[in-house]
N, C-alpha and C positions, 0 to 999 in steps of 0.2 A: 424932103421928109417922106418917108417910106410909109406906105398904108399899113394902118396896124389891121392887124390880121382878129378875125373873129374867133374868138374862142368855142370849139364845140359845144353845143350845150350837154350838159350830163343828163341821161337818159331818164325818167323817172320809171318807179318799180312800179311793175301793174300789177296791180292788187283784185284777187279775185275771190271773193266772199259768196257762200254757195247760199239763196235764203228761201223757205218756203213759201207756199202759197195763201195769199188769204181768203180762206173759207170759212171759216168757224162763223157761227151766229150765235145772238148773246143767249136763247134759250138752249142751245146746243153745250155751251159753258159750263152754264147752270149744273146741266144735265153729267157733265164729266165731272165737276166737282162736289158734286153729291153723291154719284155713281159711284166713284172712287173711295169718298171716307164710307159710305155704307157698302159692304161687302158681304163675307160669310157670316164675318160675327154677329150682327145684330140679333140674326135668327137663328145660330148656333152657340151662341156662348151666355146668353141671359144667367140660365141656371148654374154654369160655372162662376162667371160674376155675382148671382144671390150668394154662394156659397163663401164669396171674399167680402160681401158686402153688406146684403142681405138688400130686399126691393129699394127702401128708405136711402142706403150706402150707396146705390148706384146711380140711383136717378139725382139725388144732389151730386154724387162725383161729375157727373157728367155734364149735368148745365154747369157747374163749377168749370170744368175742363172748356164747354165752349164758348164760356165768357172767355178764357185765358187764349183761347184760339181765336175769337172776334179781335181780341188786342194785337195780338200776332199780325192777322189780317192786315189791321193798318197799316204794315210797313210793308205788306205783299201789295199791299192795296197802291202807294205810292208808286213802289219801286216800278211794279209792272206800269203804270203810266210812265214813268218816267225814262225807261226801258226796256218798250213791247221788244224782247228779243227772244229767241228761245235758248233753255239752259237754268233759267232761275234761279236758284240757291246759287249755281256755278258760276255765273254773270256776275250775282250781290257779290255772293264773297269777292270776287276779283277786284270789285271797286274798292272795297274797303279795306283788305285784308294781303291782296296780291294774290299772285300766281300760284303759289304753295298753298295758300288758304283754299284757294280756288279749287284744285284738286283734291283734299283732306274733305272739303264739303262736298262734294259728288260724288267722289269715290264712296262713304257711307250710304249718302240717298240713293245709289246705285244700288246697292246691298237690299236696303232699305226697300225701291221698288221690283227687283228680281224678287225675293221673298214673298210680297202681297201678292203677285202677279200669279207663282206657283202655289203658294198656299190655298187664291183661290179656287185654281182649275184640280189640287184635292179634294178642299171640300166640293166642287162638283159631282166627284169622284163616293166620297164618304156620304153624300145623300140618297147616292142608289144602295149602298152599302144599309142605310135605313127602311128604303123606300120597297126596294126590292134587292134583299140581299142574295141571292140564288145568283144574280146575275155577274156580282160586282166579288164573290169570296169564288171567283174560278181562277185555275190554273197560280194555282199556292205557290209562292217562292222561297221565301226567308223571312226571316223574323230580327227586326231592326230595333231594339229597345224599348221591347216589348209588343212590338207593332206589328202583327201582320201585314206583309206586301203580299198582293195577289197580283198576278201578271194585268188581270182584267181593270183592275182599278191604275194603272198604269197607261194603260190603252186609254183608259174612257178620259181622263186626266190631259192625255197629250192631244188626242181627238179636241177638246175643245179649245186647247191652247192654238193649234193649228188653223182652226174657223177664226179665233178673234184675230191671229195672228193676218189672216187674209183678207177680213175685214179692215185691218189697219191696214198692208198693204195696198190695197184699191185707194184709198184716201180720205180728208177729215169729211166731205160731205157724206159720205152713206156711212163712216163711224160715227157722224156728229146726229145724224137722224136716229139713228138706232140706239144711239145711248140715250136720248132725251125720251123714246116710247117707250124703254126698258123702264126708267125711272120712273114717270108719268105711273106707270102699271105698277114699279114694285108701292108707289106711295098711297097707291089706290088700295090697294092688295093690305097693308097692313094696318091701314084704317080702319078698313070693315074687320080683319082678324081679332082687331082691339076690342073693338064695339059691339060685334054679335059674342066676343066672347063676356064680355061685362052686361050683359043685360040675359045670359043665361042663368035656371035657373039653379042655387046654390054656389054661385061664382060672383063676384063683386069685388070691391073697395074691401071688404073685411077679410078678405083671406092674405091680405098684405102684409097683415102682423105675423111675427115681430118685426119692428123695419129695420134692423141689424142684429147680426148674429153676436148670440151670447158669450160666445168667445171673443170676443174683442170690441173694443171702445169703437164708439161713432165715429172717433176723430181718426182712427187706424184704419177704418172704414173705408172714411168717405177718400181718403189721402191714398188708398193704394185703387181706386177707379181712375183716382185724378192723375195718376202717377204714368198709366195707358191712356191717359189723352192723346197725347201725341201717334199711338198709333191706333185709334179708334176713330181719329179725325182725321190722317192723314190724306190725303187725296184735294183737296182743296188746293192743296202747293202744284198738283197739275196744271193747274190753272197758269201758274207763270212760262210752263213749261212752252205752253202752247199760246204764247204770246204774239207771237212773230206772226200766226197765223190766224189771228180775229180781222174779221171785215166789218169792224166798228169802232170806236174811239176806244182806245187801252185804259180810260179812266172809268169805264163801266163796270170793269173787271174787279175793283170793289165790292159792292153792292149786291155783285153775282155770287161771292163768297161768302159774304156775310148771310144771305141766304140759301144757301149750300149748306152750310155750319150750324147753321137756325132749323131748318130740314132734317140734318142728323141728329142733331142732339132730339127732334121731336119721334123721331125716329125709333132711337135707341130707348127712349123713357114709354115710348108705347108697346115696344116688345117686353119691354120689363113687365109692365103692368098687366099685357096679354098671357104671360106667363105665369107671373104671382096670383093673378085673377081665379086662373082658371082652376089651379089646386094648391095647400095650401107648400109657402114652398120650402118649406125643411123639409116635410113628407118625401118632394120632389128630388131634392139635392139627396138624402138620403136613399134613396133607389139607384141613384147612379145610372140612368138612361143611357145611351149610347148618344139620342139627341132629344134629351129633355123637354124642351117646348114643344116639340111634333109630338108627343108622348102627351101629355098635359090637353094640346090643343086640340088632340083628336077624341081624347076622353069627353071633352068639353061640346065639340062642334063634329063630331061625326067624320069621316072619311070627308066632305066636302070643305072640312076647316084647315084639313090635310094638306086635300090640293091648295088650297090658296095662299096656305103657310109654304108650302112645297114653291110653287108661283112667286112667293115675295125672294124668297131663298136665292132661287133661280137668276131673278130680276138682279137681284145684289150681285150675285157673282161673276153673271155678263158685263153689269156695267163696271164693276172692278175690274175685272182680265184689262175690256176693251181700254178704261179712262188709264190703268197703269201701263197694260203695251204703249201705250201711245207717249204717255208723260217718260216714260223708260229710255224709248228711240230717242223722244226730242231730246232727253238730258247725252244720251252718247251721242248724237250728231253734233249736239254744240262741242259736247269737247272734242273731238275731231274733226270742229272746224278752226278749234284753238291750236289744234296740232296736239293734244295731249294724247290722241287715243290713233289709229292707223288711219288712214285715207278712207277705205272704201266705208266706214261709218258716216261719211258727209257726203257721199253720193245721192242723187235723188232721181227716183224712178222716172223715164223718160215720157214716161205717157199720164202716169197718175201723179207723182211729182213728190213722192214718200221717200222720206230714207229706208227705202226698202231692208237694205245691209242692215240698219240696227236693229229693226221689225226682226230677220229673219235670227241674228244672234240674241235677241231678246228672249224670241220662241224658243230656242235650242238650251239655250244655259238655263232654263223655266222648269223647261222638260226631264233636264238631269235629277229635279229635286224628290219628283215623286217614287224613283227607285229605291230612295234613301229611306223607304216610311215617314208619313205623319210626324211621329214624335220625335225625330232628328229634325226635321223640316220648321216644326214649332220652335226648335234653341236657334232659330237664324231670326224666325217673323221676332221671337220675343225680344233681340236684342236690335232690331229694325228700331226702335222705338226712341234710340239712343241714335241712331244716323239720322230721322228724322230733327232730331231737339237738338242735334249739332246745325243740322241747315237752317233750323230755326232761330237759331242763335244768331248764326252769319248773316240771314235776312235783317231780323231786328236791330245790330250793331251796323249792317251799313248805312238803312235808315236811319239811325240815330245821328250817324255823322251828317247824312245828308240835311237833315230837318235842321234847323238854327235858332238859335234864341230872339235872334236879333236882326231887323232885316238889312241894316246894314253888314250881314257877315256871307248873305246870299251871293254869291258870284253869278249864280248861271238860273234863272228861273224857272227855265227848261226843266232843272233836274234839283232843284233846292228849294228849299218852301222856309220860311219861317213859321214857324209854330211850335208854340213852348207847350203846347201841352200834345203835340203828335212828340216829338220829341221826346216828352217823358213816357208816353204811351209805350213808344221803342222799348226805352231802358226797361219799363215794367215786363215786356216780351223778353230782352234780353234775359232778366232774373228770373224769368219761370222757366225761362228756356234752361236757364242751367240749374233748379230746382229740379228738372223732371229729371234732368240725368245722375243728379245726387241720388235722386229717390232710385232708381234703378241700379247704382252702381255700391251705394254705400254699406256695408252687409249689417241687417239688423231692420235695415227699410223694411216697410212694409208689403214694397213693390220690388224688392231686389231680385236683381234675375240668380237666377241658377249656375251651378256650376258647371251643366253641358254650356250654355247660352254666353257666359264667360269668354271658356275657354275658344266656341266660334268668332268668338268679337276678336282675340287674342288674332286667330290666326287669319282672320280677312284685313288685321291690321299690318300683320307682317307681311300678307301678299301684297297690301296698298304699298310699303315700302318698297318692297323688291321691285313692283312695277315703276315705281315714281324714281328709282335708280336708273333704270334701265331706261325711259323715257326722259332724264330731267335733262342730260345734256341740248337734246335737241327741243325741249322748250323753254330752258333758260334762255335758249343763245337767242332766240324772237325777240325783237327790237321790241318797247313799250308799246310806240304807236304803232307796231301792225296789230300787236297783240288786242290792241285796246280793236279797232277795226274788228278783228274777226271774230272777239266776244261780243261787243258792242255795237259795231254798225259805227263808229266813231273813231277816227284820230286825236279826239281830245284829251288829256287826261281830266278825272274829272275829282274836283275841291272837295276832299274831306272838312271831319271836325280839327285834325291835326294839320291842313293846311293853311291854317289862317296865318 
């Protein structure tokens, strides 16, 4: 009998998954998830919001909206324990939804964060244009729907996109410290703006009325604040982004948003009130200021109330740039470690350990926006609101599948919980999720965007197709389980509500 001969073994495929480092600490979190939902607007758009709302209309839209986003939470709140990865929204969907969902939810919150990211190093730009306009109305270009472009406010625009952008590239410990003192100072900063302005004298509680304007019902009101939830909060959803890279248990990351979200909404209801306070505000919204509450606030509190409205402004804007560059990269390096996006997006810098590449295409395509003017730049942010509540959606729906009624239906404990009432919590997320986009898209809303703002949705939707042609062959053909590895950290697939 002749020795049976061994058979080669078949080689296994090496799998090479590229991951960040963990730095983040949990008040550092805090600090990007707050940084992030507070930005330009809180201290630039009060008086445009009286004008939709009136003080009354906006301060309920808004605790309204960050109940609706505390709910949301809970399913960010799970997911990220359950899958500290980076990518977020891009991650959820793929559990729940697939590869195609996967891309359709990032490809928006892509949109979604380029727009916050450039809108806010404009308005950096639009506050010298205030503060000191001599400096910022130099070397005049063109005129973009209705907007002057000034060469100067271009420079100052891409000048500070370039610093946050270098701050993110060096790494999360000197971005993760400087967002948390920026915050620290802007939360400091519009407490006292509130308070020395409510205890001046002929300013109070009584110049609030009317608390909606007479043009339209309480309920048109308060429903087109609630309708910009999604992007007046958004920035909290950084938080998943930058999952991969906390140096603490990924179930903290809860509690961290819920107060982020608690922070904003207190936030945005004391800029209201600092502005309604200080004159009465139809007066105000009638004059049509360039930036109404600096107008108001300096009447009120002298040059010194200036600076420190100017100071909160500031505070907002940095930590917006820095919390969305950063949530920006980490969403294109996951998809470029999915293979959806080119290689050099999942590269990471050899000395500080940043996907430096996405950092640097993040600053660049950011840059493009402010040549466009202001009011072409606004029909991108207003339709942003609509890629947010789509990721919102795919977050809450994977949750939903994950959560179970029953604990005999949990497979994996790791990544499934029983609990009927987180589970309905989801569904309650999923249906506001798609409430806000009704409200935004349905014409007659009270919140419905525009026809410039449309037609941009129109055509970032036909570029997401062209791209997703021209890329799907080579990420259809990705076997499940690498796929599952290189979003997830995992070969497993993991048990939906549909797989039972």
């Amino acid at each position: 009998m002749t020795k049976k001969e061994k058979r080669p073994r078949r080689k296994k495929r090496v799998k090479k998954r590229t991951t960040l480092e963990k730095s983040l600490k949990p008040h550092w979190v805090w600090a990007i998830a707050l940084g992030s939902a507070i930005g330009w607007g809180a201290f630039v758009q009060p008086v445009n919001w009286m004008s939709e709302a009136g003080p009354m209309g906006v301060i309920i839209g808004f605790t309204i909206g960050a109940i609706l986003m505390m709910l949301i939470a809970v399913s960010y709140g799970f997911l990220i324990r359950s899958f500290p990865v980076s990518g977020g929204e891009f991650a959820y969907s793929f559990i729940s939804m697939g590869r195609t969902h996967a891309f359709i939810s990032a490809w928006f919150l892509t949109l979604g964060y380029l727009g916050i990211v450039a809108l806010n190093a404009s308005a950096f730009a639009l506050m010298f244009k205030f503060v000191l306009p001599s400096i910022i109305e130099q070397l005049p270009m063109y005129t973009i729907a209705g907007w002057d472009v000034y060469g100067m406010e271009i420079i100052i625009a891409t000048l500070v996109l370039v610093i946050f952008g270098f701050f993110n590239y060096r790494g999360t410990g000197l971005t993760g410290q400087i967002q948390f003192y920026f915050a620290l100072v802007m939360v400091l900063t519009v407490v006292g703006v509130t308070f020395f302005t409510g205890i001046q004298p002929g300013t109070g509680l009584s110049q609030v009325a009317p608390a909606f304007p007479e043009n339209k019902t309480a309920l048109a009101a308060i429903l087109s604040i609630v309708a910009i939830a999604p992007w007046a909060f958004v920035g909290f959803d950084a938080v998943p982004q930058a999952a991969e890279e906390f140096d603490f248990p990924a179930r903290k990351a809860f509690m961290l948003i819920i107060f982020a979200i608690l922070f904003a909404a207190i936030i945005y209801i004391l800029m209201i009130l600092a502005t309604s306070m200080a004159a009465p505000w139809e007066e105000t919204v009638a004059q049509n200021h360039l930036w109404g509450t600096a107008e108001v606030v300096q009447q009120s509190l002298g040059t010194a109330g200036l600076v420190f409205l100017v100071i909160a402004l500031m505070m907002g804007i940095f930590t917006g740039l820095n919390g969305f560059i950063m949530a920006t990269s980490r969403l294109l390096f996951s998809m470029s470690r999915a293979r959806i996006l080119p290689a050099p997006f999942r590269k990471l810098h050899p000395k500080h350990q940043t996907p430096h590449v996405a950092i640097i295409v993040t600053i660049a395509l950011s840059a493009i926006a402010p040549w466009f003017g202001r009011e072409a730049l606004e029909w991108v942010v207003d339709m942003s609101s609509i890629g947010v509540s789509i990721a919102y959606f795919y977050t809450c729906l994977t949750a939903f599948k994950l959560f179970k009624w029953n604990q005999k239906d949990v497979y994996d404990p790791t990544k499934q919980e029983a609990s009927p009432l987180k589970k309905s919590i989801a569904f309650i997320g999923m249906v506001a999720s798609f409430i806000f986009v009704l409200l935004l898209l349905v014409p007659g809303s009270p919140a419905a965007l525009g026809k410039e703002s449309l037609i941009t949705l129109v055509v970032w939707i036909i570029l997401g197709i062209l791209f997703y042609i021209v890329k799907q062959k080579e990420y259809n053909a990705m076997p499940e389980e690498e796929l599952n590895f290189l979003i997830l950290g995992s070969d497993e697939k993991i048990k939906g509500e549909n797989d039972q």
